[in-house]
LUMLO-819577 format. One record per atom (N, C-alpha, C, O): residue number from 1; residue in one letter; atom name; y, x, z. Coordinates in steps of 0.001 Angstrom, whole numbers, plus 500000, padded with zeros to 6 digits. Each point is the difference from the previous one (the first is absolute). Layout:
! residues N
REC    i  aa  at      yy      xx      zz
REC  NUM   A  CA       Y       X       Z
...
This chain:
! residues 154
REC    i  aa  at      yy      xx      zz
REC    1   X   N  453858  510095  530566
REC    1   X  CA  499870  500418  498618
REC    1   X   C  500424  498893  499036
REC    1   X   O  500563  500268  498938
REC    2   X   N  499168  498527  501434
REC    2   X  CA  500297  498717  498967
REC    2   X   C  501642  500412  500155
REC    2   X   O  500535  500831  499267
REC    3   X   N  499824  498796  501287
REC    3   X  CA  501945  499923  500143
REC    3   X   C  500636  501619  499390
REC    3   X   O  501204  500227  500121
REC    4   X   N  498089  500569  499390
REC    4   X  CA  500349  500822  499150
REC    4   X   C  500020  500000  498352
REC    4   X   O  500750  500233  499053
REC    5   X   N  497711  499281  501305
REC    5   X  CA  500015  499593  498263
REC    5   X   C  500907  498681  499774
REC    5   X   O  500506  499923  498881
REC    6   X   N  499734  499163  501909
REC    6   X  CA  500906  498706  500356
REC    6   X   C  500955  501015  499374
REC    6   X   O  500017  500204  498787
REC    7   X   N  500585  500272  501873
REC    7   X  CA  501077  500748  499124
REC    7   X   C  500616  500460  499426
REC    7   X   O  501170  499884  499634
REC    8   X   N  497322  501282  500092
REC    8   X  CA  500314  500369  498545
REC    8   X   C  499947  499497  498501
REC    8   X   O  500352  500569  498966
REC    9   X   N  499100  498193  501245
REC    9   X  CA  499968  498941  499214
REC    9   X   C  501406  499496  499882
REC    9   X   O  500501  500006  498875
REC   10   X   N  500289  499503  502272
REC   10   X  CA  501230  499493  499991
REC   10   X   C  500874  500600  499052
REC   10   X   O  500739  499605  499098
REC   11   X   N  498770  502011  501653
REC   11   X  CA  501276  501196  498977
REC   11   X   C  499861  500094  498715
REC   11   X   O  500841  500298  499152
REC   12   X   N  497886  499394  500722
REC   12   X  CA  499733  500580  498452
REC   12   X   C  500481  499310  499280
REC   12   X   O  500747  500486  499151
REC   13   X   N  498912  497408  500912
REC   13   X  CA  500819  498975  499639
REC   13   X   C  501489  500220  499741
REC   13   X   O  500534  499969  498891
REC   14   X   N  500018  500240  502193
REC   14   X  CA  501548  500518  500123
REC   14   X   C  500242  500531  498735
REC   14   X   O  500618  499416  499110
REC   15   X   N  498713  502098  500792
REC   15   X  CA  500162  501118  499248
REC   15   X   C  500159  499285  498924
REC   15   X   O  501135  499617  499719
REC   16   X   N  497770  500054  499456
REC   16   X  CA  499470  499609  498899
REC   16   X   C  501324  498078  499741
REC   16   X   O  499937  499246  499029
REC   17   X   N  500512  500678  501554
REC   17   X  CA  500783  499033  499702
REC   17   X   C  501903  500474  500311
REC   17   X   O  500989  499430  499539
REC   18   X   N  498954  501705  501330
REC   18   X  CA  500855  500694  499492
REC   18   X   C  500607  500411  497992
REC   18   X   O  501012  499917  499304
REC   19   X   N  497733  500462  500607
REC   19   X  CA  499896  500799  499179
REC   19   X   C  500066  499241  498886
REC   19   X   O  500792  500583  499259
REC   20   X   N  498812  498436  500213
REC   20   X  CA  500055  498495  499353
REC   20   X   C  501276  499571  499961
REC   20   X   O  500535  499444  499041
REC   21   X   N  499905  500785  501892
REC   21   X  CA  501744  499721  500166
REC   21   X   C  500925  500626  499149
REC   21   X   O  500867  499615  499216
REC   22   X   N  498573  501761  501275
REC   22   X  CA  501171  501439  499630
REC   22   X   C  499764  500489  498412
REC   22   X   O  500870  500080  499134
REC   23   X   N  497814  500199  500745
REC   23   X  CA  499545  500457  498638
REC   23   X   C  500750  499409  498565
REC   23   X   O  500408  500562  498984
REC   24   X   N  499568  498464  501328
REC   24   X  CA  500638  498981  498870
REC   24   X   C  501319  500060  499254
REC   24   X   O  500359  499690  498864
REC   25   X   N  500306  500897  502352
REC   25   X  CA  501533  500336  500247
REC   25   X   C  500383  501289  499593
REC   25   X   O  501059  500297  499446
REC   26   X   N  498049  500424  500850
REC   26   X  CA  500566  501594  499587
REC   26   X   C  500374  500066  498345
REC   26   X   O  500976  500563  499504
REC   27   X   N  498318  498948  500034
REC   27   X  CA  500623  500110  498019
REC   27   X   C  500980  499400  500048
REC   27   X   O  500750  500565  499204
REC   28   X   N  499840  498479  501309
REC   28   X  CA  501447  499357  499757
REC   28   X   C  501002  500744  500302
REC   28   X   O  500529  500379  501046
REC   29   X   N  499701  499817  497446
REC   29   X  CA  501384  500129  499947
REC   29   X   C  501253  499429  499969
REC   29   X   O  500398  499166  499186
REC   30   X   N  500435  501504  502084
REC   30   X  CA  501588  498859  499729
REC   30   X   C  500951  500122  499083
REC   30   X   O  500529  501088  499773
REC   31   X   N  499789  497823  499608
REC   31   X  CA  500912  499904  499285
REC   31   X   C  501268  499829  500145
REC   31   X   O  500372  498837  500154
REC   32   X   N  500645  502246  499840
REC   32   X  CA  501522  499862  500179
REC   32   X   C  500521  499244  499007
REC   32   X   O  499917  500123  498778
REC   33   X   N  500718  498952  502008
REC   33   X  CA  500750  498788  499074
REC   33   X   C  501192  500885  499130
REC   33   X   O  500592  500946  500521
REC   34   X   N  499647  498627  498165
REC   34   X  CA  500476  500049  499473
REC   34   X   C  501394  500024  500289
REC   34   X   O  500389  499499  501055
REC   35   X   N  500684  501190  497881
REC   35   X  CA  501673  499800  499987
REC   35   X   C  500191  498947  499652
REC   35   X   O  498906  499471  499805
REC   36   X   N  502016  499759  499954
REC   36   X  CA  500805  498987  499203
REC   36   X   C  500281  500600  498669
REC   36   X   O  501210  500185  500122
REC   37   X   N  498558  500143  498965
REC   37   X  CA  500771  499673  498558
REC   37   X   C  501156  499541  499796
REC   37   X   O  500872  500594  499368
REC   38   X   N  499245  498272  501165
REC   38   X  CA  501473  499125  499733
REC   38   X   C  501080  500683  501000
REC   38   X   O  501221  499992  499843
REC   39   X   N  498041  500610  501237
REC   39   X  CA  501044  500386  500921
REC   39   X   C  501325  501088  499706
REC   39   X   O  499589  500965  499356
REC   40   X   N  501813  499120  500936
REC   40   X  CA  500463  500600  499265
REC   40   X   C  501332  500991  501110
REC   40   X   O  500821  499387  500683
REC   41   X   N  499141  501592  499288
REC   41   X  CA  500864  500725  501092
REC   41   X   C  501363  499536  499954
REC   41   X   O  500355  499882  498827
REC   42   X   N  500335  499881  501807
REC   42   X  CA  501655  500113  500001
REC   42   X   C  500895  500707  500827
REC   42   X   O  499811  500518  501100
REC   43   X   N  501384  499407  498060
REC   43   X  CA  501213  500671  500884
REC   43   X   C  500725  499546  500684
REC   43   X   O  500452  500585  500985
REC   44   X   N  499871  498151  498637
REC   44   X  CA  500554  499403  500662
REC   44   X   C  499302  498738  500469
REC   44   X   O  499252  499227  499402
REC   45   X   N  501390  500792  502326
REC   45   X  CA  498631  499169  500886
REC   45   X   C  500924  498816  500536
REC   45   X   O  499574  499133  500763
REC   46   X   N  501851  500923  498718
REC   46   X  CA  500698  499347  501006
REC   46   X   C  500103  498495  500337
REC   46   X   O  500590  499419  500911
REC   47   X   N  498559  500081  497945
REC   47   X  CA  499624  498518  500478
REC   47   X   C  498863  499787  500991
REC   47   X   O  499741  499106  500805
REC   48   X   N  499734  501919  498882
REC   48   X  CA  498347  499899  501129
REC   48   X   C  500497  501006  501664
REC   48   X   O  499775  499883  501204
REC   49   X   N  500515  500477  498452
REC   49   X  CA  500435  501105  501421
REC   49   X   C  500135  499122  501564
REC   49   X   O  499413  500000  501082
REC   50   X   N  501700  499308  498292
REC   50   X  CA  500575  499622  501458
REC   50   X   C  498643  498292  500489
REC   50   X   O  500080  499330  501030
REC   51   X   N  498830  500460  497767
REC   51   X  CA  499657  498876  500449
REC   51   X   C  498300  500137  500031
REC   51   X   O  499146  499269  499499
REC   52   X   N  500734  501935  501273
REC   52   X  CA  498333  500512  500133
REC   52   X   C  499538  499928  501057
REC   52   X   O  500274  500656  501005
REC   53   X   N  498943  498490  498839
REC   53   X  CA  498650  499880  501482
REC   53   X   C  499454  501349  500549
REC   53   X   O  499231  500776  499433
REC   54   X   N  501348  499334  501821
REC   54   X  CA  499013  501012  500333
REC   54   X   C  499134  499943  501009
REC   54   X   O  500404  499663  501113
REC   55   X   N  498072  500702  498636
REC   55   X  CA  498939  499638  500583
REC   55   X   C  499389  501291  501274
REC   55   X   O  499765  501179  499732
REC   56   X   N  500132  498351  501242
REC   56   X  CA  499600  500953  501140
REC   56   X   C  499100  501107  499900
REC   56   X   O  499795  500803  500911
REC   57   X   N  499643  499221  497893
REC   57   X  CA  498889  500663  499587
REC   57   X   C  500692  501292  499267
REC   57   X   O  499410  500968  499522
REC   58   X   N  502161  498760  500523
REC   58   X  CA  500456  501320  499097
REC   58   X   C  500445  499815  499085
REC   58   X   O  501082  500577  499890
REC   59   X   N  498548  498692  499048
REC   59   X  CA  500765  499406  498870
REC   59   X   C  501071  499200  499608
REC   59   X   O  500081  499399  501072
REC   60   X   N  500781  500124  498272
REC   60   X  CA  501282  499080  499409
REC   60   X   C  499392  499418  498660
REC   60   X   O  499056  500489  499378
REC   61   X   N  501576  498511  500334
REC   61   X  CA  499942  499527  498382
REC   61   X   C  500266  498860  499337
REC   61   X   O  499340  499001  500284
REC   62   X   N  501466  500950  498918
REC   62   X  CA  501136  498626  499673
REC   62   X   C  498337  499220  498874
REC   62   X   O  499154  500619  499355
REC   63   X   N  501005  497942  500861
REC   63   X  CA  499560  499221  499429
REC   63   X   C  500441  498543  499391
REC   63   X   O  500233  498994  500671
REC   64   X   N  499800  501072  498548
REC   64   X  CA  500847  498164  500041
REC   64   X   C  498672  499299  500571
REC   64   X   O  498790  500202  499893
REC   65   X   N  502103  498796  500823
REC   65   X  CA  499536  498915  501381
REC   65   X   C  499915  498537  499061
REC   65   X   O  499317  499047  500372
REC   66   X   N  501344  500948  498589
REC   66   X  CA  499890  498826  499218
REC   66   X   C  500242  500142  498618
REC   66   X   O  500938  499546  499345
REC   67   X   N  497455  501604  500042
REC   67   X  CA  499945  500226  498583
REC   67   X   C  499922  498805  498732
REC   67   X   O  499847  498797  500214
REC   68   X   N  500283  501774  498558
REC   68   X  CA  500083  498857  499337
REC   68   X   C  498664  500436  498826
REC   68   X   O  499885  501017  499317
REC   69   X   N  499357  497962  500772
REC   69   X  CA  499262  500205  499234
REC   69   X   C  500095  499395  498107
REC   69   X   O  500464  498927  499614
REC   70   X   N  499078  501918  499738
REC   70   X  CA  500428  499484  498245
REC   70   X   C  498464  500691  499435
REC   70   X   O  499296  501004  500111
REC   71   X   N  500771  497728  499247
REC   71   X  CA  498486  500249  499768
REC   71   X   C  498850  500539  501061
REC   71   X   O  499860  499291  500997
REC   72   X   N  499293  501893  498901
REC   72   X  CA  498915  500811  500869
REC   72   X   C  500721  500955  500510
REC   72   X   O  499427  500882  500639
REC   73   X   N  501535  499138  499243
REC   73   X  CA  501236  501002  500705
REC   73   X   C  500312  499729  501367
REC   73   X   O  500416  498849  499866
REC   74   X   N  499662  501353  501141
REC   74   X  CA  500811  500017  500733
REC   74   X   C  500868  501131  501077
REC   74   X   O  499590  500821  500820
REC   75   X   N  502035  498702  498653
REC   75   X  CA  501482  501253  500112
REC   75   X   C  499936  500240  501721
REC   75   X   O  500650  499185  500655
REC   76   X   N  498712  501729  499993
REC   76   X  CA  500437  500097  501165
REC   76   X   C  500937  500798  500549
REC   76   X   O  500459  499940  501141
REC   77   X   N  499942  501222  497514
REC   77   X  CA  500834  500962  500484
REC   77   X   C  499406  500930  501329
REC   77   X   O  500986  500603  500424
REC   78   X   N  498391  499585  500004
REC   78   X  CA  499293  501551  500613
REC   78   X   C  500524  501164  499955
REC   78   X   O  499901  500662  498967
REC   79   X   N  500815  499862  502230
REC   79   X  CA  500150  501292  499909
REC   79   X   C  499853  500609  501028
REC   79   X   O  500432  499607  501084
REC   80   X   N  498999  501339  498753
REC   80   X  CA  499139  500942  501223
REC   80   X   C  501270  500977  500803
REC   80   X   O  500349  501039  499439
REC   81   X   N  500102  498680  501483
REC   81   X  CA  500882  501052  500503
REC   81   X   C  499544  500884  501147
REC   81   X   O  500779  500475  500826
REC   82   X   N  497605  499759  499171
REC   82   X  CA  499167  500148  501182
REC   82   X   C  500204  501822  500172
REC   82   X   O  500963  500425  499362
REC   83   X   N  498385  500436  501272
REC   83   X  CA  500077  501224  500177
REC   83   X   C  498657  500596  498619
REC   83   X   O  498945  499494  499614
REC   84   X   N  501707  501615  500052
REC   84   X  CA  499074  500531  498968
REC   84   X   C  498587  500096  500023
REC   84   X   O  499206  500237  499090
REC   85   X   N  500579  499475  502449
REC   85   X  CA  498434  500086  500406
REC   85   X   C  499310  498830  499313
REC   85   X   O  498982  500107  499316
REC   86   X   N  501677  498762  500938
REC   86   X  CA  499314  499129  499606
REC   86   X   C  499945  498972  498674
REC   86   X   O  501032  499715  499392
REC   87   X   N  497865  499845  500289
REC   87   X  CA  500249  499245  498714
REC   87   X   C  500029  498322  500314
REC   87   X   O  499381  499606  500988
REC   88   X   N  501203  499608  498328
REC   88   X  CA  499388  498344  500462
REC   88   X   C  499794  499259  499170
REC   88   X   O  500560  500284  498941
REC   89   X   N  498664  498561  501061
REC   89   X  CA  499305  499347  498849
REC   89   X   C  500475  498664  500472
REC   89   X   O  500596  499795  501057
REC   90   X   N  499063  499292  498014
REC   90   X  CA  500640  498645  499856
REC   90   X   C  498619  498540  499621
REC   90   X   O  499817  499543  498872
REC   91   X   N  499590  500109  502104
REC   91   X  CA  499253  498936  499581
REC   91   X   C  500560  498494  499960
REC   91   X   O  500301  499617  501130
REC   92   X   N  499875  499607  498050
REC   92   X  CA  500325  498372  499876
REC   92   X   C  498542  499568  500279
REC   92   X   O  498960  500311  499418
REC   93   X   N  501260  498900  501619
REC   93   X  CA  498620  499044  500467
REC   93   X   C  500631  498512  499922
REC   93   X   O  501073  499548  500399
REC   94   X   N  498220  500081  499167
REC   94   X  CA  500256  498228  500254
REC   94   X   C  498747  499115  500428
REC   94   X   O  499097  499641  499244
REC   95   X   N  501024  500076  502122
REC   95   X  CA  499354  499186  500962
REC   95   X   C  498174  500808  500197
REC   95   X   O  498830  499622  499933
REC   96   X   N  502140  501993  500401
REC   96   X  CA  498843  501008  500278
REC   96   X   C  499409  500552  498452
REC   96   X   O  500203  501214  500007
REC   97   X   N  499341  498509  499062
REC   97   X  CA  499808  500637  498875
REC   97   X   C  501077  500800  499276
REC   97   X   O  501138  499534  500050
REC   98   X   N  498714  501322  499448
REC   98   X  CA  500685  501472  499125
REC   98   X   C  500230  499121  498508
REC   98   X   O  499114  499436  499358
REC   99   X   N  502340  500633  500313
REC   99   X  CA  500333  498899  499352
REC   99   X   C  500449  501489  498752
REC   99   X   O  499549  500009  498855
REC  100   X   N  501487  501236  501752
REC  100   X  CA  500369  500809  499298
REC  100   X   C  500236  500946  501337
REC  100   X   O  500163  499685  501179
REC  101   X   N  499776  501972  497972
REC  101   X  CA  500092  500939  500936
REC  101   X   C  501076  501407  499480
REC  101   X   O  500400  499795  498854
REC  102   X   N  499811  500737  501382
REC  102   X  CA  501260  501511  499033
REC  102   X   C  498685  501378  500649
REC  102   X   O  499234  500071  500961
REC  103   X   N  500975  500457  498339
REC  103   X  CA  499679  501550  499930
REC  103   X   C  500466  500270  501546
REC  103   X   O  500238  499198  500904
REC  104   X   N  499804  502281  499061
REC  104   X  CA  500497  500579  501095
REC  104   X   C  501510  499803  499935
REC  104   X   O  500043  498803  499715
REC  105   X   N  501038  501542  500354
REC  105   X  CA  501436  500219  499864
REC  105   X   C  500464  500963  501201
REC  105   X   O  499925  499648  501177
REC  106   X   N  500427  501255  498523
REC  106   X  CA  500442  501210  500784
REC  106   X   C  501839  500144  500284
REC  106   X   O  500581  499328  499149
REC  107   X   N  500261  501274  501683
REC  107   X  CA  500941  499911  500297
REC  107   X   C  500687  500582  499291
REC  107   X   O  499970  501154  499573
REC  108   X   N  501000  497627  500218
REC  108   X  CA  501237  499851  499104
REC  108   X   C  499936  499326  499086
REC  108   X   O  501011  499789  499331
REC  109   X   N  497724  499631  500333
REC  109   X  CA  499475  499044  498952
REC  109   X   C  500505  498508  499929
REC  109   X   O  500237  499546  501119
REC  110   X   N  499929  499805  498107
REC  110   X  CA  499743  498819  499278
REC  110   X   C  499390  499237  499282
REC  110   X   O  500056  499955  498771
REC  111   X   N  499223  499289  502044
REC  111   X  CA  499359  499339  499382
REC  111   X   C  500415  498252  499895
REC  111   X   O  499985  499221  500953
REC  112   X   N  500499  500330  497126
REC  112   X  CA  500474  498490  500216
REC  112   X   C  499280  499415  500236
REC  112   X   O  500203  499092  500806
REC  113   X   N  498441  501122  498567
REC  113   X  CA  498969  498893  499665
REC  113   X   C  498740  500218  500252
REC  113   X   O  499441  501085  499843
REC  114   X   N  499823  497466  500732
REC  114   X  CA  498218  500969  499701
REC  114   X   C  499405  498418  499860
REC  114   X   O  500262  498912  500512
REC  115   X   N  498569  501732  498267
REC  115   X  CA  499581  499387  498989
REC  115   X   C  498981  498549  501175
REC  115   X   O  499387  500322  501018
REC  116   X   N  500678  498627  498611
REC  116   X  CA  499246  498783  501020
REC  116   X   C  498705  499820  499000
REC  116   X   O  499999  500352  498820
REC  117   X   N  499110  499152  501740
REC  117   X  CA  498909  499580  499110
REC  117   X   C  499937  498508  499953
REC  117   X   O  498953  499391  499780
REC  118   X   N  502420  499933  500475
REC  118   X  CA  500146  498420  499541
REC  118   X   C  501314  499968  499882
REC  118   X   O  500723  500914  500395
REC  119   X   N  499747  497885  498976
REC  119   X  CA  501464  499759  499722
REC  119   X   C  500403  498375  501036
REC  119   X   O  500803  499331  499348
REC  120   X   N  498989  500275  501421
REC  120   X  CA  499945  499038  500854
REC  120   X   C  499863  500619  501061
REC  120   X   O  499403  501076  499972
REC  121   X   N  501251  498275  501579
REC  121   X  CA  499621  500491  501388
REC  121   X   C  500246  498580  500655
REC  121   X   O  500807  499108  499739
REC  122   X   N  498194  501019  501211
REC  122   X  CA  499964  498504  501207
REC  122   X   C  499918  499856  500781
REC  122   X   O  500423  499076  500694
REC  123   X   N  498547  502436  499712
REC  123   X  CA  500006  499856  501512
REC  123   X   C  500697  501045  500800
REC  123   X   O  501139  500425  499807
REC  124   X   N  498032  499921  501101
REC  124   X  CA  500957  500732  501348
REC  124   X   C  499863  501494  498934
REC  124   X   O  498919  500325  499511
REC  125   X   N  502384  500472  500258
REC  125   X  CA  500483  501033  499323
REC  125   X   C  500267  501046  500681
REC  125   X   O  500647  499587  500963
REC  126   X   N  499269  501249  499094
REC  126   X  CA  500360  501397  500758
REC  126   X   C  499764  501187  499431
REC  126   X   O  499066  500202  499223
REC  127   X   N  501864  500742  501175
REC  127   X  CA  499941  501363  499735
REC  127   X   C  499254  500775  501164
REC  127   X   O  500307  499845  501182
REC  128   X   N  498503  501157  498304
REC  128   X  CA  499498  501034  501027
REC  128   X   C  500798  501097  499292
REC  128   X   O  500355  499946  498823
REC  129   X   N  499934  501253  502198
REC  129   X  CA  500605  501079  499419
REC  129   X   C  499320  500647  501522
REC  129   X   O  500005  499782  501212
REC  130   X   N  499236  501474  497416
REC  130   X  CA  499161  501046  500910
REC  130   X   C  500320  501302  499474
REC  130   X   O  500127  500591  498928
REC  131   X   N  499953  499604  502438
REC  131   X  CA  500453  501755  499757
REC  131   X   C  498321  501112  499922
REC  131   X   O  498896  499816  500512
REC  132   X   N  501640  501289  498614
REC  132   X  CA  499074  500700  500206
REC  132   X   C  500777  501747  500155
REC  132   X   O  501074  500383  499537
REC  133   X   N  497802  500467  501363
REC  133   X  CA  500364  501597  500353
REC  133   X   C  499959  500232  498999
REC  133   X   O  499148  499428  499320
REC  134   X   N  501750  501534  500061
REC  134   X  CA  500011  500661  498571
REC  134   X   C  498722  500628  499905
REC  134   X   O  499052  499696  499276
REC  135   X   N  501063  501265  501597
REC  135   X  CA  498348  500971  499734
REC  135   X   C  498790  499630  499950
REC  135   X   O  499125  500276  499179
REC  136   X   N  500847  498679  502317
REC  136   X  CA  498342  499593  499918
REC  136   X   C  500047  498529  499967
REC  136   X   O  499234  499470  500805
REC  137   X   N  501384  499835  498557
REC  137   X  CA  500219  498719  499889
REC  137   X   C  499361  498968  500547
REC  137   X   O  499479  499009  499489
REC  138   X   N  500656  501454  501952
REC  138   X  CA  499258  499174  501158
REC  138   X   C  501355  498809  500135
REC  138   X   O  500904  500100  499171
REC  139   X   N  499145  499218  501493
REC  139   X  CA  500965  498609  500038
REC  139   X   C  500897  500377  500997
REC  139   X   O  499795  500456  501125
REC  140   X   N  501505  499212  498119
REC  140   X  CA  501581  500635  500837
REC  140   X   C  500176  498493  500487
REC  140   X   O  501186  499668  499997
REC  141   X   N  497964  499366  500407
REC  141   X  CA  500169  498969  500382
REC  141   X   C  500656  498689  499087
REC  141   X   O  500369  500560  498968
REC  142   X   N  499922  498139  500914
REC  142   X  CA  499920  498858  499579
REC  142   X   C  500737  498613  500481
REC  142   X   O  499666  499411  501029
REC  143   X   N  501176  500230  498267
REC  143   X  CA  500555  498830  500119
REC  143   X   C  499972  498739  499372
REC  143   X   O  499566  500144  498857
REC  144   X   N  500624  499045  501317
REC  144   X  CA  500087  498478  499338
REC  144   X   C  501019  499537  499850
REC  144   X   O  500771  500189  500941
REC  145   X   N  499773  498997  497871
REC  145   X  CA  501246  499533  500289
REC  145   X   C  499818  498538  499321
REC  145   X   O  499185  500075  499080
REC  146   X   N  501335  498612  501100
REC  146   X  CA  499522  498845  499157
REC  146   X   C  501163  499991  498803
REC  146   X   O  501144  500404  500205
REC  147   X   N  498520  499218  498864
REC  147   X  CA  501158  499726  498977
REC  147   X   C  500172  498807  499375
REC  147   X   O  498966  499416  499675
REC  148   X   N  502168  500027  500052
REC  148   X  CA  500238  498735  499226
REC  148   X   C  499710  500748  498447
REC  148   X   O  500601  501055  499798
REC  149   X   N  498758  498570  499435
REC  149   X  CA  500377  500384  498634
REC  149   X   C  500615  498727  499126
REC  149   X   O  499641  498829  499879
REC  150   X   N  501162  501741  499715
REC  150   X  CA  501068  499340  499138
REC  150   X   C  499589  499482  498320
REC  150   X   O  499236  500805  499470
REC  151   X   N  501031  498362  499906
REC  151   X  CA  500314  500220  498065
REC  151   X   C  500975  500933  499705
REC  151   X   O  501084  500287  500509
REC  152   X   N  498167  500189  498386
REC  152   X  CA  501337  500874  499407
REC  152   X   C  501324  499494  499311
REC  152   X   O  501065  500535  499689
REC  153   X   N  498342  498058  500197
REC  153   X  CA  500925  499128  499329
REC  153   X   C  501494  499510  500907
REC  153   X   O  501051  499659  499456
REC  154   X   N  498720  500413  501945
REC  154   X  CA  500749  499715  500754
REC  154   X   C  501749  500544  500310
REC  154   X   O  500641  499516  500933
């Protein structure tokens, strides 16, 4: 009889810390990231076409590899040449912190620029570019790329 109530004690614990877990979570709501604003469709792709990464996950997409930054700006030129399914976003990290990020940008888009929250860079620089499913905007998977950033003065 002890090693029952032993147990049902165990479960109930369980339960009740299940539940502590989960409860909390159910009101959250997700938030679908936003478009780009700045982002801008084009017709003509023929500078970006022939020089797009394409990532195993399904996607393509031209980036400058050595943007130039002017002022809180920085020009990466972005253009999404991915399949209509998917959307991709643009984070600047410098030495792991979120330095500047773009909206969504959807295919055929352009995007030159996305806004930095400093005008100086020093350390280790890189581009994340994450894809997302159009519909349920679960993750079309993720890349890294390092970048030199440049003066605009140069």
């Amino acid at each position: 009889m002890n090693r029952i109530k032993i147990l049902a004690i165990i479960l109930a614990i369980l339960v009740v810390g299940l539940l502590i877990m989960v409860v909390p979570n159910l009101n959250k709501k997700f938030n679908k990231p936003s478009f780009d604003s700045n982002a801008k469709k084009i017709s003509d792709n023929t500078n970006y076409i022939d020089k797009v990464f394409t990532i195993k996950d399904g996607y393509s997409f031209y980036i400058d590899g050595n943007p130039k930054l002017d002022g809180n700006n920085l020009f990466i030129d972005f253009y999404s040449n991915t399949s209509d399914d998917i959307y991709l976003k643009v984070r600047v990290l410098e030495d792991d912190k979120i330095i500047g990020e773009s909206g969504l940008v959807q295919t055929g888009e352009l995007l030159d620029h996305i806004h930095l929250n400093k005008t100086k860079v020093s350390g280790k620089v890189y581009y994340l570019i994450m894809g997302y499913e159009k519909d349920t905007y679960y993750s079309a998977g993720e890349v890294n790329l390092n970048i030199k950033i440049g003066d605009s003065n140069e």
